[in-house]
C-alpha positions as CSV (number, residue, x, y, z in Angstrom):
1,X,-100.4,-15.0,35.6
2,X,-104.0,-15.1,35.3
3,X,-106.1,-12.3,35.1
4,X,-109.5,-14.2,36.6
5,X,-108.4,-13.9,40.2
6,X,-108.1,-17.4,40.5
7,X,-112.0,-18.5,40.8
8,X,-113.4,-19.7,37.6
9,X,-116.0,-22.4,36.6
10,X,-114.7,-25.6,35.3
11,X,-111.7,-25.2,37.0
12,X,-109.5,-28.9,37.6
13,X,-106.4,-29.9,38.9
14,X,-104.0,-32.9,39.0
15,X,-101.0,-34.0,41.3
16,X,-98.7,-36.7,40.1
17,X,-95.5,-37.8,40.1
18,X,-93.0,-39.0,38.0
19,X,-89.4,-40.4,37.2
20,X,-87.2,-38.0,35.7
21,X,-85.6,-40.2,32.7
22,X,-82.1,-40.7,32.8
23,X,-79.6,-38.6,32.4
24,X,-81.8,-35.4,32.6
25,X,-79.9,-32.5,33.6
26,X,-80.0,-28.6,34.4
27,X,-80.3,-27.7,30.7
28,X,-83.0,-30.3,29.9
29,X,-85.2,-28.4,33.4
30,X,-84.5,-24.9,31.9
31,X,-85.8,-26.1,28.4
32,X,-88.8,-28.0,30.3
33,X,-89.8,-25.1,32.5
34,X,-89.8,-22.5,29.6
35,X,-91.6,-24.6,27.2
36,X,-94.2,-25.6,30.5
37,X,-94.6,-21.6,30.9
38,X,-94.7,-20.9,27.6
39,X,-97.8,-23.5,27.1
40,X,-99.4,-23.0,30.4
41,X,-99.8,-19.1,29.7
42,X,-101.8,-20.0,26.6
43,X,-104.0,-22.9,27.7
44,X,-104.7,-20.7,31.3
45,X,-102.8,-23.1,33.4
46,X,-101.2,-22.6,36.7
47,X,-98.9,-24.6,39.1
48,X,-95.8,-25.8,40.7
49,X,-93.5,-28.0,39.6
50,X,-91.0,-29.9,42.4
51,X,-87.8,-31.8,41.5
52,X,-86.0,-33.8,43.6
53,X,-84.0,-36.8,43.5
54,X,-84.5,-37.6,39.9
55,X,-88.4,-37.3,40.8
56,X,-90.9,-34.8,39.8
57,X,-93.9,-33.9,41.4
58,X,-96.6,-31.6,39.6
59,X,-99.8,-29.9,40.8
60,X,-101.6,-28.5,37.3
61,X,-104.4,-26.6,37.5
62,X,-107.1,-25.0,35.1
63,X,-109.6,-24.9,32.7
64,X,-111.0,-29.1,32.8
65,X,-110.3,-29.3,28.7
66,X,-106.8,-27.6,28.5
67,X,-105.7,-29.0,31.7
68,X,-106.7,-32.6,30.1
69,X,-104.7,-32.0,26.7
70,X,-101.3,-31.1,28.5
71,X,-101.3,-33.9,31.1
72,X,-101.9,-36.0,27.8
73,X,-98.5,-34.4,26.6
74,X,-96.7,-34.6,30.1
75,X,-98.0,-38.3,29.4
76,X,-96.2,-38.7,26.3
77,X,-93.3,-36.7,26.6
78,X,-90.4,-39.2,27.4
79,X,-88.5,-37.2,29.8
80,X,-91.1,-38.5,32.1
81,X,-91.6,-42.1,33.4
82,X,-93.6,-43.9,35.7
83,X,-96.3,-41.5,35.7
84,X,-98.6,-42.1,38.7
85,X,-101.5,-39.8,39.7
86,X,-102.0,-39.1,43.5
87,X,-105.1,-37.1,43.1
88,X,-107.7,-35.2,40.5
89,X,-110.5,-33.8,40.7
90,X,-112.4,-30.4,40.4
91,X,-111.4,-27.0,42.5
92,X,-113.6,-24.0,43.5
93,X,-110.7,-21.9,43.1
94,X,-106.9,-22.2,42.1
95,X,-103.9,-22.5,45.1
96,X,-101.3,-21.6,42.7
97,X,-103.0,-18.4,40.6
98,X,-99.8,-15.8,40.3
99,X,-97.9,-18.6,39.1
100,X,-97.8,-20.2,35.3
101,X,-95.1,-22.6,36.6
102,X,-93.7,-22.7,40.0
103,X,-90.6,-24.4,39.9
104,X,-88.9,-25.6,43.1
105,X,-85.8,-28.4,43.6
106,X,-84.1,-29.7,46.4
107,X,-82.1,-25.9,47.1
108,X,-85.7,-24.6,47.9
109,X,-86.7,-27.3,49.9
110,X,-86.6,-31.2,50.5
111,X,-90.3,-32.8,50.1
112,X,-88.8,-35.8,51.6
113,X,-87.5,-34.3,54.6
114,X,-91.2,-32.3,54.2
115,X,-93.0,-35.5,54.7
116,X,-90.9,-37.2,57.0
117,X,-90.7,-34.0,59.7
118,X,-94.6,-33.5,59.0
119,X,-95.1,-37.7,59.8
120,X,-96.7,-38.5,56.7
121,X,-97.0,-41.8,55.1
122,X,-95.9,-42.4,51.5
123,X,-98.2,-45.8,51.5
124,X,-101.6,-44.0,52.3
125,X,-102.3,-42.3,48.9
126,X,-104.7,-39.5,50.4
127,X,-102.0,-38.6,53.2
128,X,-99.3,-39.0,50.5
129,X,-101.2,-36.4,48.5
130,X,-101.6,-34.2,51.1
131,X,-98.0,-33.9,52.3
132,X,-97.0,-33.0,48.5
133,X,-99.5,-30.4,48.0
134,X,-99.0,-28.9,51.9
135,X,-95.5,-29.0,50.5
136,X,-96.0,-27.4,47.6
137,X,-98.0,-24.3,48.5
138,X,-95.7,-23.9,51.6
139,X,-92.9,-23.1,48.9
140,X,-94.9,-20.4,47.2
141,X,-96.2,-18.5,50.2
């Protein structure tokens, strides 16, 4: 947790999603999740983490320098592939602030079913983005 309240200067975020790499299984989440934590305490990060379907989908949020050096990690860590952005930018304030690492998977809810109940597109990029971060804050109301 963060002890700022959630509004700071400099503050950033990213959503993206990504292939989970073959063979990844409920062992190789708890180990990702607890390092994530771990690492996300210490740089002042905050967000939620989705899997479903052998996919992930991240909102990270923070200080712009931090938040940069782990999405270089996420980048080269090899349980992820395919890595696609589907927004950045700067934030007034953070959406998850209580959390280091929300994690959510398919037994919380089904972004898919999300998107498809809500009418969203997956080929408009900015609608695409907005479903999965509706989405993701709906889960940790």
């Amino acid at each position: 947790m963060t002890s700022d309240g959630g509004h700071t200067e400099g503050l950033g975020f990213i959503l993206y999603r990504s292939a989970a790499a073959p063979g990844l299984g409920s062992e190789d989440l708890k180990r990702i999740l607890a390092v994530a934590r771990q690492r996300n305490e210490e740089h002042g990060l905050t967000g939620c983490l989705h899997h479903e379907d052998g996919m992930f989908f991240q909102w990270l949020e923070g200080p712009t320098a931090p938040l940069a050096e782990v999405v270089a990690m996420i980048r080269a860590d090899r349980r992820h592939e395919a890595l696609a952005v589907l927004d950045q930018g700067p934030i007034a304030q953070r959406r998850f602030h209580d959390w280091r690492m929300r994690f959510s998977d398919r037994d919380s809810g089904s972004l898919m079913d999300w998107i498809a109940r809500m009418g969203g597109s997956t080929f408009d990029r900015g609608a695409y983005a907005g479903g999965v971060t509706s989405f993701l804050q709906s889960l940790s109301a």
